[in-house]
C-alpha positions as CSV (number, residue, x, y, z in Angstrom):
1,X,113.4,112.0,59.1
2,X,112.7,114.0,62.4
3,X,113.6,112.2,65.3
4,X,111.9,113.2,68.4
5,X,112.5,112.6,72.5
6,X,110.0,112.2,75.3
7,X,111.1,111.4,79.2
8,X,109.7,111.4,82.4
9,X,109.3,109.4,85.5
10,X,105.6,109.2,85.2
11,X,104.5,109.1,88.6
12,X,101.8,108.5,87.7
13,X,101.2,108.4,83.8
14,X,98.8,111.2,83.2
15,X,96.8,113.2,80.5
16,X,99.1,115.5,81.0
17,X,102.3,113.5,79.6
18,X,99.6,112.1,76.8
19,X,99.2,115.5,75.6
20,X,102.8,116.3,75.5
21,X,103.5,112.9,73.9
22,X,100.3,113.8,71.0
23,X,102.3,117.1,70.8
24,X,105.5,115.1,69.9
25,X,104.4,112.8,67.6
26,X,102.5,115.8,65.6
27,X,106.1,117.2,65.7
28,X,108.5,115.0,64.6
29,X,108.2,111.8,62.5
30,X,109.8,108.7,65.0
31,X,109.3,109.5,68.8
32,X,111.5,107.9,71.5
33,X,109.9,107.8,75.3
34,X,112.3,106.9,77.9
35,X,111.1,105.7,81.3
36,X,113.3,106.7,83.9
37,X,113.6,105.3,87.4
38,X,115.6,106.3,90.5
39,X,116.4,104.6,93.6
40,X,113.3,104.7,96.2
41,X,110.8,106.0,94.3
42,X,107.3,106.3,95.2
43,X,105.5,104.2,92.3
44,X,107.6,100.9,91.5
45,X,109.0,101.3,88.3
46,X,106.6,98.1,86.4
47,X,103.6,99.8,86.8
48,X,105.0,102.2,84.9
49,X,106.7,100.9,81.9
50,X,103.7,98.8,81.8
51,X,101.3,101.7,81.5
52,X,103.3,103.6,78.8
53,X,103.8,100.2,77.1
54,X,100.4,99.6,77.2
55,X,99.1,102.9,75.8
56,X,101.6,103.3,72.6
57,X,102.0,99.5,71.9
58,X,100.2,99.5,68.8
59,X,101.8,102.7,67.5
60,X,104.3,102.7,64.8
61,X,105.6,105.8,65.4
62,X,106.4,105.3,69.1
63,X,109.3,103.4,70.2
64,X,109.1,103.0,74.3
65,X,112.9,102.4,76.3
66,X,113.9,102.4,79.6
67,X,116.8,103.2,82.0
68,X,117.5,102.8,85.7
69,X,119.6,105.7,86.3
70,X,122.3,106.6,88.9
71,X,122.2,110.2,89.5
72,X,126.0,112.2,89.6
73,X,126.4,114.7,92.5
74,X,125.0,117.5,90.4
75,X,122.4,120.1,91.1
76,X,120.5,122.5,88.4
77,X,121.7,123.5,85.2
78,X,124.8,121.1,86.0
79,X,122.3,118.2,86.8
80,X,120.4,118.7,83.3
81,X,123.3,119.2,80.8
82,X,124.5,115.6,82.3
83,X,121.4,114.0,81.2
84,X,121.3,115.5,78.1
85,X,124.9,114.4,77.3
86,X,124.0,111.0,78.7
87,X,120.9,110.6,76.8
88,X,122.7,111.4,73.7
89,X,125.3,108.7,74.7
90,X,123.2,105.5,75.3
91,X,119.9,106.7,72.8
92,X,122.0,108.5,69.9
93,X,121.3,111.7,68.6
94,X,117.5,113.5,68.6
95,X,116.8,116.2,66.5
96,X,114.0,117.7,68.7
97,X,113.0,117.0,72.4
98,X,110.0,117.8,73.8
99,X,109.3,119.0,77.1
100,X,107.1,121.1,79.9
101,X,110.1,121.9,82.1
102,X,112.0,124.5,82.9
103,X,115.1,122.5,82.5
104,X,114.4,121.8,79.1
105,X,116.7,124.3,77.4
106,X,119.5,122.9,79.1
107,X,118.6,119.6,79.0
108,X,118.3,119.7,74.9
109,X,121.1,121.1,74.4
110,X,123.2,118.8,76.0
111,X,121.5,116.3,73.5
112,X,122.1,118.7,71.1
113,X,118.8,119.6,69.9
114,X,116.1,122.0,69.9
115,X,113.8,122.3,72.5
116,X,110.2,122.4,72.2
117,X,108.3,123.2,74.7
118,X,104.2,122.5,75.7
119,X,101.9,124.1,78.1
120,X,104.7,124.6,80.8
121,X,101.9,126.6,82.6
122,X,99.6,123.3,82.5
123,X,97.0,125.4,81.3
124,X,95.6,123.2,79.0
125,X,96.0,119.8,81.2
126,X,96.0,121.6,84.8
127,X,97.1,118.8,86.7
128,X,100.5,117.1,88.0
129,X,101.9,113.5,88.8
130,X,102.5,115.2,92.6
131,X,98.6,116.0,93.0
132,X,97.1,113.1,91.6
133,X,99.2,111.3,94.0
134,X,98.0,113.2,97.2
135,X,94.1,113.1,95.7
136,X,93.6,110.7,93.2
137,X,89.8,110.5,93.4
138,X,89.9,114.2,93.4
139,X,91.9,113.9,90.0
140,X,90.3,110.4,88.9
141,X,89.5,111.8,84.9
142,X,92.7,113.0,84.7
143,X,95.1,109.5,85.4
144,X,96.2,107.7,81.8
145,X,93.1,104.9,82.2
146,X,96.0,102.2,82.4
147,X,97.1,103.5,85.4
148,X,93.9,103.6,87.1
149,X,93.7,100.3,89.0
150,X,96.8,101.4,90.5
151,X,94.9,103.7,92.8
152,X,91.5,101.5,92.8
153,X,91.2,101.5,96.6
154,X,90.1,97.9,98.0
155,X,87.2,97.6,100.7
156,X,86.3,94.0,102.3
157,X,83.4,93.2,103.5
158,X,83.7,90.3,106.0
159,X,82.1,88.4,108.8
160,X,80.7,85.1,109.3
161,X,78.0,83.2,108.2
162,X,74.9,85.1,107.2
163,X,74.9,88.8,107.6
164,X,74.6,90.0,104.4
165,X,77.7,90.5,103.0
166,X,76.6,89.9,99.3
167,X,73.6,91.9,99.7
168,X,75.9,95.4,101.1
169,X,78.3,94.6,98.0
170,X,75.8,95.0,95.7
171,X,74.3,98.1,97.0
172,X,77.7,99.7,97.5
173,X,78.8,98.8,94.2
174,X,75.7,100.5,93.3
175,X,75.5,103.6,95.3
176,X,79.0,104.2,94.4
177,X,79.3,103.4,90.6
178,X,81.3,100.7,91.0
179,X,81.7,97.0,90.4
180,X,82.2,94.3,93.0
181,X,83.7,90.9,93.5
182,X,81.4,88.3,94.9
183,X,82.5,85.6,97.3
184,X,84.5,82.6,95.3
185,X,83.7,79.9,98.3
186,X,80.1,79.6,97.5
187,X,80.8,79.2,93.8
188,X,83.9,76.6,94.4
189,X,82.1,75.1,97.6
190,X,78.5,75.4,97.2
191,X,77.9,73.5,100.9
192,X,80.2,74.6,103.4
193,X,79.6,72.0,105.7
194,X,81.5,69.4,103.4
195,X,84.6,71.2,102.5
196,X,88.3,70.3,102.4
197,X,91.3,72.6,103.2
198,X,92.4,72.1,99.5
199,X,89.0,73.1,99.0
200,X,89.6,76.7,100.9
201,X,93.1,76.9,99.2
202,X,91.6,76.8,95.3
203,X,88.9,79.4,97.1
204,X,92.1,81.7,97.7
205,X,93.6,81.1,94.7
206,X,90.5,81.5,92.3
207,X,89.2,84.5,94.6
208,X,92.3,86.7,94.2
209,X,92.5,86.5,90.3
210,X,88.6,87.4,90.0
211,X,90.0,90.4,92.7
212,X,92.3,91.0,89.9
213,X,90.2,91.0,87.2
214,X,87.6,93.5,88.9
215,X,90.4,95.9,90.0
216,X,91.2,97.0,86.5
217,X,87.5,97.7,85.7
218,X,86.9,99.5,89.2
219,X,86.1,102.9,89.1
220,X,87.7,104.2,92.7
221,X,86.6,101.6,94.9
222,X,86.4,97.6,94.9
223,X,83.8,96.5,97.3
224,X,85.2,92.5,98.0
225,X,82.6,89.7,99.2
226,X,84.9,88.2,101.7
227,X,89.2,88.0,101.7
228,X,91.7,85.7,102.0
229,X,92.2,86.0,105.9
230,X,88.5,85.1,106.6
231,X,89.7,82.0,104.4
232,X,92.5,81.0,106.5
233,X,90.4,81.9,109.7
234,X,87.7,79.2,107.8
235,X,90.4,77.2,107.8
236,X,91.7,77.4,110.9
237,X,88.3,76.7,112.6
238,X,87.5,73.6,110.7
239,X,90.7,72.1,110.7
240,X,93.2,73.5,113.4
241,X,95.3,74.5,110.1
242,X,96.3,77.8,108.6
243,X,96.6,77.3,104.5
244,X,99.8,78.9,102.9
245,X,99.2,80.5,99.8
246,X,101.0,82.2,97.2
247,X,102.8,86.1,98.1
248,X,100.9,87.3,94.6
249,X,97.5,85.9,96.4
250,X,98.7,88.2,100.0
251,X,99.1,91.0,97.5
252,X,95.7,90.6,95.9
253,X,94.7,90.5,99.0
254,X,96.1,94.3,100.5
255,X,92.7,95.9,101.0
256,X,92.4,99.5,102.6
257,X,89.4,99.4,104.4
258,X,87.6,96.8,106.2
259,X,83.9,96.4,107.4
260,X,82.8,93.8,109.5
261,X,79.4,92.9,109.7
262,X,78.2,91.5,113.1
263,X,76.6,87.7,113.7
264,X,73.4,89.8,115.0
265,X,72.0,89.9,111.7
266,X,69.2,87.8,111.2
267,X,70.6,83.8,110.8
268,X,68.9,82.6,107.4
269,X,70.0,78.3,106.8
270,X,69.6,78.1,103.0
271,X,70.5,74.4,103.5
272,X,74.5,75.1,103.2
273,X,75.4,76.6,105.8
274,X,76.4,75.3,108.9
275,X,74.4,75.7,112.0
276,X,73.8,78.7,113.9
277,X,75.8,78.0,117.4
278,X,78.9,77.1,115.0
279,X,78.3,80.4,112.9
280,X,78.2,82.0,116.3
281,X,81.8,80.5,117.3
282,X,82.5,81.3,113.7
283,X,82.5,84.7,114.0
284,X,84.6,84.5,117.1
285,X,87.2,83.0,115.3
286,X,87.4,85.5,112.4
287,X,87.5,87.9,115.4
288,X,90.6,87.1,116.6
289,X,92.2,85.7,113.3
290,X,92.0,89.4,111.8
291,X,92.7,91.0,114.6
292,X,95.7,88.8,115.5
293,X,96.9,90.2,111.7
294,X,97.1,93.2,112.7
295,X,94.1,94.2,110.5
296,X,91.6,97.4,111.6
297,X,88.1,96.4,111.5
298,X,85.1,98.6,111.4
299,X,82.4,96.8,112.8
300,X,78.6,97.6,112.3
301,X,76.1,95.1,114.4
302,X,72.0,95.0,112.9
303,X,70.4,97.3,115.2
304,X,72.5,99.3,116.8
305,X,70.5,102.1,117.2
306,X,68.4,100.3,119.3
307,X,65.5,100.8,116.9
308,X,63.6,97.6,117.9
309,X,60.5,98.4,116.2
310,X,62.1,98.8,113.2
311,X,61.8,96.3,110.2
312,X,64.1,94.1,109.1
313,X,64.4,96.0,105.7
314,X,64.4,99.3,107.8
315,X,67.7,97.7,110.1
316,X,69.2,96.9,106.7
317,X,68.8,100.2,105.5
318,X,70.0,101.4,108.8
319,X,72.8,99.4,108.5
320,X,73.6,100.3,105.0
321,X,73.6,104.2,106.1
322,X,76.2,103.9,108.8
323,X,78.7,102.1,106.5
324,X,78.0,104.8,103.9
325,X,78.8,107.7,106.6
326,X,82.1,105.5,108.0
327,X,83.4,105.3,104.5
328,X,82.4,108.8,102.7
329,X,84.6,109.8,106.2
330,X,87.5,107.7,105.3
331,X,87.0,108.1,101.3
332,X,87.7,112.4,102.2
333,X,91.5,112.3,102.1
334,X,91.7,110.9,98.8
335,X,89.2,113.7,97.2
């Protein structure tokens, strides 16, 4: 039996690394990957064990470890005979290791086995961990798909009462061919003027695993119908109380980019909502509640062109433009 060796950091795990490990396994008959992590680095080392894992978990031939490792004082040559030697050590012996590194020949034969190596060059996968880090909707085709959400970027769309946050989801979602996650409050509290603050904390709750749930399916960006800080500023206004949730709910909850959507929309009561003055005084509380978090709003009021005899489908449409042009702006540095 041939017993081959795979290893790398996989910063992120790429098509790269899976055509190196389909090179292995055509290679060898039993193939070892070991996940290696390092003090301070860039991706956190679960997301990575879990996208390897999650890839090869059904494969016989595959077996996944992996190692947090404390680096010796060594540099070059010196550095990669001492993880050959160690890998030999804690894995056992390999008969053939397979890499796209230069260090490679070093590094096998400290194992003491023979190198093979694939498309050093990366001529046939031209990409690298390092790139798809710097532009990763520039090298979106290229990341493993398990390792996608990681880099789904998060977009909130908040404000009070009644201007039209579900409707700029959808079309978002839609201009950008993407999926979005609607509001859980409506759904959980159907008339907001009879709510609880347990009420609001099972919104927060049931609204970050739906954000959850849509992040793995997003494809670059996840437009959000409302976040948890509007809910505590709900909260607050109601009932003089911030909620506490859960640190896995905050982290649900990390967007990248926020756009506020301004009270001069049109006021539509639908019978659940709460009257227009309080929506008003509403919106000045969610004001100050994400500001006072330290959170960077882009605002974008109905008309504020000043195009008075416009429609109120042309303001929307008007409306829907300048988000577009704020965020193609802010979407540039990751393309």
């Amino acid at each position: 039996m041939i017993k081959g060796f795979v290893t790398g950091s996989f910063r992120p795990f790429h098509k790269g690394h899976e055509a190196l490990i389909d090179y292995a396994k055509s290679n060898c008959d039993e193939l070892t990957i070991l996940i290696t992590t390092l003090p301070d680095e860039v991706i956190p080392y679960k997301y990575r064990l879990k996208w390897v894992l999650s890839t090869y978990l059904d494969d016989p031939k595959v077996q996944i470890v992996a190692d947090t490792i404390q680096e010796p004082d060594l540099r070059g040559d010196a550095l990669s005979g001492w993880w050959g030697m160690y890998v030999k050590t804690k894995f056992g012996q390999f008969d053939r290791v397979f890499t796209s590194e230069d260090y490679g020949d070093v590094f096998a034969k400290g194992m003491g086995a023979e190198h093979w190596r694939f498309d050093q060059s990366r001529t046939i996968v031209p990409v690298s961990a390092t790139i798809i880090r710097n532009k990763p909707f520039k090298y979106w085709d290229y990341i493993n798909n398990f390792a996608k959400d990681y880099f789904v970027k998060k977009v909130a769309i908040v404000g009070t009462e009644s201007t039209g946050k579900t409707t700029m989801c959808k079309k978002l979602a839609e201009h950008y061919r993407t999926i979005w996650v609607p509001e859980m409050g409506r759904e959980l509290v159907p008339d907001t003027r009879h709510c609880t603050i347990e009420d609001l904390k099972l919104v927060a709750s049931e609204h970050a695993k739906s954000i959850i749930r849509h992040t793995r399916l997003a494809n670059k960006l996840l437009f959000i119908d409302t976040d948890v800080n509007i809910t505590k500023s709900y909260s607050e206004f109601l009932f003089g109380e911030v909620p506490k949730v859960e640190p896995w709910v905050e982290k649900a909850n990390d967007m990248d980019f926020y756009i506020y959507l301004s009270k001069d929309a049109p006021y539509v009561d639908d019978g659940t909502r709460m009257e227009k003055d309080r929506r008003d005084e509403l919106d000045k509380s969610h004001h100050k509640f994400l500001r006072d978090n330290k959170k960077l709003l882009h605002e974008f009021s109905w008309n504020s062109g000043g195009y008075n005899e416009f429609s109120e489908e042309q303001k929307y449409e008007e409306r829907f433009k300048n988000v577009k042009y704020q965020l193609n702006r802010w979407i540039c540095q990751y393309e």
